[in-house]
N, C-alpha and C positions, 0 to 999 in steps of 0.2 A: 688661351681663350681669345677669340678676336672680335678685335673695334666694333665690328658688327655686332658681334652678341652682348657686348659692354652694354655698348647705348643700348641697344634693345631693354637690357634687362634694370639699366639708369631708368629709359621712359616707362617703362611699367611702374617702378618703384614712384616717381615723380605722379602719374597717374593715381596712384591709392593713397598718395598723401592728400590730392588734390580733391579725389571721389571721394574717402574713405572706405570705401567698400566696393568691389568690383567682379560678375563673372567672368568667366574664363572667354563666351561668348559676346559678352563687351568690350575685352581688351580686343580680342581678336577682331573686331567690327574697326575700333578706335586705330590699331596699328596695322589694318588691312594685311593681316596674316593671318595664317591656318588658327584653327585651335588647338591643333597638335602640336605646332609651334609655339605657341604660349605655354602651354604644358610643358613644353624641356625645362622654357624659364622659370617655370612657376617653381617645378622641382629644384630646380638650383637653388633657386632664392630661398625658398622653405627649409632646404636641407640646412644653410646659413643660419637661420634663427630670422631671416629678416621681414618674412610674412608669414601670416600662418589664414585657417580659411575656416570655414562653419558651414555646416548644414544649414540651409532655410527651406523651408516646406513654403510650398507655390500655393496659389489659389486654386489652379486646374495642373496638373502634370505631373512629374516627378521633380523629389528635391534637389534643389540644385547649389553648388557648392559657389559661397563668397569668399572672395579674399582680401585681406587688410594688413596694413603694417601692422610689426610687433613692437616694441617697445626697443628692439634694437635697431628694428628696422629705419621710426623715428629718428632717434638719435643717429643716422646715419648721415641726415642733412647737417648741414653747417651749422652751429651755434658760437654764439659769442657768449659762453659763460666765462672763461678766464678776463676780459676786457668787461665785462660787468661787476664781478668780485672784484677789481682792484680797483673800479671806479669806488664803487663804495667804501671800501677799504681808505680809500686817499679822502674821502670826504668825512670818515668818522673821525680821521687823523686831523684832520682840519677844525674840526666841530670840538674832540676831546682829547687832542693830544695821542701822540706816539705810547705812552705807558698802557692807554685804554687796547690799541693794537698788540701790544705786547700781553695783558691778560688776555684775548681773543683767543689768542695764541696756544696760550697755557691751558687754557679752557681746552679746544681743542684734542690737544694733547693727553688729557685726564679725560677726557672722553673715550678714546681709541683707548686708552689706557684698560679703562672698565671694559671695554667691547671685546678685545682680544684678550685681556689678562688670563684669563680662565681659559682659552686656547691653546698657548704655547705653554707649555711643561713638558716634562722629561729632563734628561740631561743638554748639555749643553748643543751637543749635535742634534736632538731631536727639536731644541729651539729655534737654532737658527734654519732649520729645514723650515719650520712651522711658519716664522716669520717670511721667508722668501715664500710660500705660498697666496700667506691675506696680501703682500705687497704686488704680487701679478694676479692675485683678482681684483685690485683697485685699480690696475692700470701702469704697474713701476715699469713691466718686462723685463723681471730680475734673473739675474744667475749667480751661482754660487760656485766658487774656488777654491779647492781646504789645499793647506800648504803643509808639508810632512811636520810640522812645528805646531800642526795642530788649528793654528792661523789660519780665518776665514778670507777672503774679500769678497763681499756682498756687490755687486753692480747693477746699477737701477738705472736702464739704456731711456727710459722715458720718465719724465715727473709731468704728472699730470696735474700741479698747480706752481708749472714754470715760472710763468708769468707773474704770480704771486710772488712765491719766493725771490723773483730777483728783484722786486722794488722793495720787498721785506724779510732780511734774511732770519729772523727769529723763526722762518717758519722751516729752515732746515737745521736751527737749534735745536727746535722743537723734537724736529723728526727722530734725532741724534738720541738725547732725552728719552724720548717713547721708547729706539730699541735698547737702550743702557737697563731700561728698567724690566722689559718685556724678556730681555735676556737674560737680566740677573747677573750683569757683569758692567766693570767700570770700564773695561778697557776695550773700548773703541775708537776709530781714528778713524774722519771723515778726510781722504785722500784727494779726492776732486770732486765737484761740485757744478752742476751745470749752470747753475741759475748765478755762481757770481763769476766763475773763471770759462764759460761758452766751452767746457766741454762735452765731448761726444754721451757722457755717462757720468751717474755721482756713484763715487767709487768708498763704500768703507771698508777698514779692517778691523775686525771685529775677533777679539780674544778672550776663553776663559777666564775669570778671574780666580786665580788658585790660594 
């Protein structure tokens, strides 16, 4: 795809965050191109998940089609939610002590706990499948390795609450914790860790317990 259609398809999206709602013959007016041309992008973008568009019936003519961000679309711009959680995080540590961040924690954890417990069953292979699935619809981008010994290594190439975990590491306690129980096995080994040794991935190995 080239620079040219990036940006194009960047200011459209910047444009419906900024209108919220826009025809096809608006943008086309706004970025003084065809409306054909808008239509490649609109299709691209649509196809993505990142706008999606509505019938509105006119006062005089035929209806005509609007289009708006979706909800991934949104969240496509920049946020600082991790740099806000640990703001608060460091101030209720201040306010009630390090143990109130540690039940936070646990909390947490018995939550995801209830959420997916009733999910993952089966045997030991159909768990750990089951878990590497809810971990890459959160955001882990996991994969999985079984080693002729039966032996997993689960790899989680993103954490998606880095920045938490590495000013407070109870939160890849926690994690640890959630699968020992979700699996139904004591015997996991959290190998490497992003958030306290900067590496590329947090790596467990993860074994039945017989």
């Amino acid at each position: 795809m080239s620079n040219n259609t990036n940006s194009t398809r960047q200011v459209i999206l910047v444009m419906l965050k900024k209108s919220h709602e826009l025809t096809v013959s608006e943008m086309a007016q706004q970025l003084e191109i065809t409306e054909m041309a808008v239509r490649r992008h609109l299709q691209g973008l649509e196809k993505e998940g990142l706008i999606h568009s509505k019938l509105e019936r006119q006062p005089m003519g035929r209806p005509t089609h609007k289009y708006f961000l979706t909800l991934q679309g949104d969240e496509s711009f920049p946020r600082n939610y991790g740099n806000l959680s640990l703001e608060f995080l460091h101030d209720l540590e201040r306010i009630s002590g390090t143990e109130v961040i540690e039940k936070l924690f646990e909390q947490r954890r018995e939550r995801l706990q209830q959420k997916y417990g009733s999910s993952v069953n089966g045997d030991f292979d159909e768990r750990v499948e089951t878990l590497a699935r809810i971990q890459n619809e959160n955001g882990y981008m996991v994969e999985v390795e079984k080693d002729d010994d039966g032996t997993y290594r689960f790899i989680e190439y993103n954490c998606p609450i880095a920045k938490v975990a590495s000013a407070y590491p109870v939160a890849c306690n926690c994690e640890q914790k959630l699968f020992k129980t979700l699996l139904n096995t004591d015997d996991i080994e959290r190998e490497e860790c992003m958030a306290k040794e900067n590496t590329p991935s947090c790596v467990y190995r993860l074994k039945e317990t017989k």
